[in-house]
C-alpha positions as CSV (number, residue, x, y, z in Angstrom):
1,X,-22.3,44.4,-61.7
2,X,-22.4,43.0,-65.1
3,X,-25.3,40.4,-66.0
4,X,-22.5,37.4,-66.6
5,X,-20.9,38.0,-62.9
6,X,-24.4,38.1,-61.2
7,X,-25.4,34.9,-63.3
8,X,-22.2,32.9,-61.7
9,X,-23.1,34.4,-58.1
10,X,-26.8,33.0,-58.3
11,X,-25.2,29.5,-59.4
12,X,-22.5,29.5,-57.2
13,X,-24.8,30.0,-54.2
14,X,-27.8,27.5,-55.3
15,X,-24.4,25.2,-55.4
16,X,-23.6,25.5,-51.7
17,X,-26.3,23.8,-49.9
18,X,-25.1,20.6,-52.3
19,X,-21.6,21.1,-51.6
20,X,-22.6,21.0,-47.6
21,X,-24.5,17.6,-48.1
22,X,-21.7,16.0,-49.9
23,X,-19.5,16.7,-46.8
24,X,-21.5,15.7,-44.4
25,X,-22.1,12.8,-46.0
26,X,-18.3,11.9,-46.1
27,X,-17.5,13.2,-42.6
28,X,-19.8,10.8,-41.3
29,X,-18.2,8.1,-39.9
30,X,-20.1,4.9,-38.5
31,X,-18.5,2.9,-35.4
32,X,-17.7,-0.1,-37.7
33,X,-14.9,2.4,-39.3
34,X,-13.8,3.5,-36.4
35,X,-13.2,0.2,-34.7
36,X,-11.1,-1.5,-38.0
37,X,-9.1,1.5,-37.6
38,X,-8.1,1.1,-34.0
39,X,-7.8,-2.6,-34.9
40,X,-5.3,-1.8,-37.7
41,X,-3.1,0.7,-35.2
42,X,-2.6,-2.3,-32.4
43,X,-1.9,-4.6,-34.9
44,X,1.3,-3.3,-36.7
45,X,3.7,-7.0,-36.0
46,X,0.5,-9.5,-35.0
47,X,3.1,-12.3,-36.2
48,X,5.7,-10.9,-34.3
49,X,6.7,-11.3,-30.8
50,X,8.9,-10.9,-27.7
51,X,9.6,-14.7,-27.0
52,X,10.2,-13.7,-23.3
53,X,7.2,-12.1,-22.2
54,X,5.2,-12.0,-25.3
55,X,5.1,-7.9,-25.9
56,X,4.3,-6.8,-29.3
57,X,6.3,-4.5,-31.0
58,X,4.8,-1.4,-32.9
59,X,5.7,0.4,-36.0
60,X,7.0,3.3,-33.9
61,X,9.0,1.0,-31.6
62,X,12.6,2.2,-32.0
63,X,15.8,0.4,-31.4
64,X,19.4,2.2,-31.1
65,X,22.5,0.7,-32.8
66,X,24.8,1.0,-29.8
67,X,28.0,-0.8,-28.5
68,X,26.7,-3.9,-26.6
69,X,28.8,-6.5,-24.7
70,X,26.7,-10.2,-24.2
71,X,25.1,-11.1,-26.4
72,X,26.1,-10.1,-29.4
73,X,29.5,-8.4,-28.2
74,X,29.5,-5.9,-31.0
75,X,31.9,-2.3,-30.6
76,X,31.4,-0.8,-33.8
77,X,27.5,0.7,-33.5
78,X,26.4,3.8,-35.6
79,X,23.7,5.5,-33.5
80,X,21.0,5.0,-35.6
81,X,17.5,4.5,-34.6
82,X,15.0,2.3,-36.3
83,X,12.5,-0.7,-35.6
84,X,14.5,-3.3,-36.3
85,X,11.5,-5.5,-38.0
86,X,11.4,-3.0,-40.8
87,X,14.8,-4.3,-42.0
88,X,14.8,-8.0,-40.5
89,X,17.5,-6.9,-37.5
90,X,20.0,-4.9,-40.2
91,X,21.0,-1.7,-39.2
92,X,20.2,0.9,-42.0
93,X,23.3,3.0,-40.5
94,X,25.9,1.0,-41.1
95,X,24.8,-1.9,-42.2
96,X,25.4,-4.6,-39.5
97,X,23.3,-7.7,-39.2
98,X,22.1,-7.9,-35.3
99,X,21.4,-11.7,-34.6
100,X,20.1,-10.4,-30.7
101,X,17.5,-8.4,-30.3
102,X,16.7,-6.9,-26.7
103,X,12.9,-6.4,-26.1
104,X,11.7,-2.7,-25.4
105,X,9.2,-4.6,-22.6
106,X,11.4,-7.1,-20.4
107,X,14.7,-5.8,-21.4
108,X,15.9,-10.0,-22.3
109,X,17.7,-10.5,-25.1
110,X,16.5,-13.1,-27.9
111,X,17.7,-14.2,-30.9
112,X,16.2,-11.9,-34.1
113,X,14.5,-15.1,-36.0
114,X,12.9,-16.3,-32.5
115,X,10.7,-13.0,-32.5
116,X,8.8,-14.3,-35.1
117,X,6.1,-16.9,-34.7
118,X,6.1,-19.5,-36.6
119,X,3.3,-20.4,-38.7
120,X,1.3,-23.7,-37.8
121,X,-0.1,-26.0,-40.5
């Protein structure tokens, strides 16, 4: 072995006990973290909720565009599925404005607008 390969071996190794403190250091996570992280996932709509029974939707809460008679008597749906609150009620399909949306929890039907609280001064 040639003196400049044996001189990058002896650095590389006096290296690794540093690398192995630096991800320690960062792999150590404290309870504060934890909790504002669990905080964040249940949180995903806090202003937003069923005005029937007051279920909460999350981000991975999916509606269907689907043929529906009362209330909204609509016969054209696409399919798609997608949580309505990303796009205000509009299907990203084909484009249709629902003005009802049917909780995942109860199963009622609401106006869109009526899911979201209002905001006291």
């Amino acid at each position: 072995m040639n003196r400049k390969k044996l001189k990058y071996k002896l650095k590389a190794k006096k290296l690794y006990p540093l690398v192995f403190l630096l991800l320690q250091k960062n792999l150590d996570f404290d309870e504060s973290t934890i909790k504002e992280t669990k905080d964040k996932e249940t949180k995903d709509y806090p202003h937003i909720r069923c005005p029937k029974c007051n279920w909460q939707p999350k981000k991975e809460s999916l509606w269907f565009c689907s043929n529906c008679d009362a209330p909204e008597y609509f016969y054209e749906a696409c399919g798609t599925a997608w949580n309505t609150f990303d796009t205000g009620g509009k299907c990203p399909g084909c484009k249709h404005q629902w003005r009802w949306t049917s909780c995942l929890s109860c199963s009622q039907w609401s106006l869109h607008n009526d899911w979201y609280l209002k905001k006291t001064k």
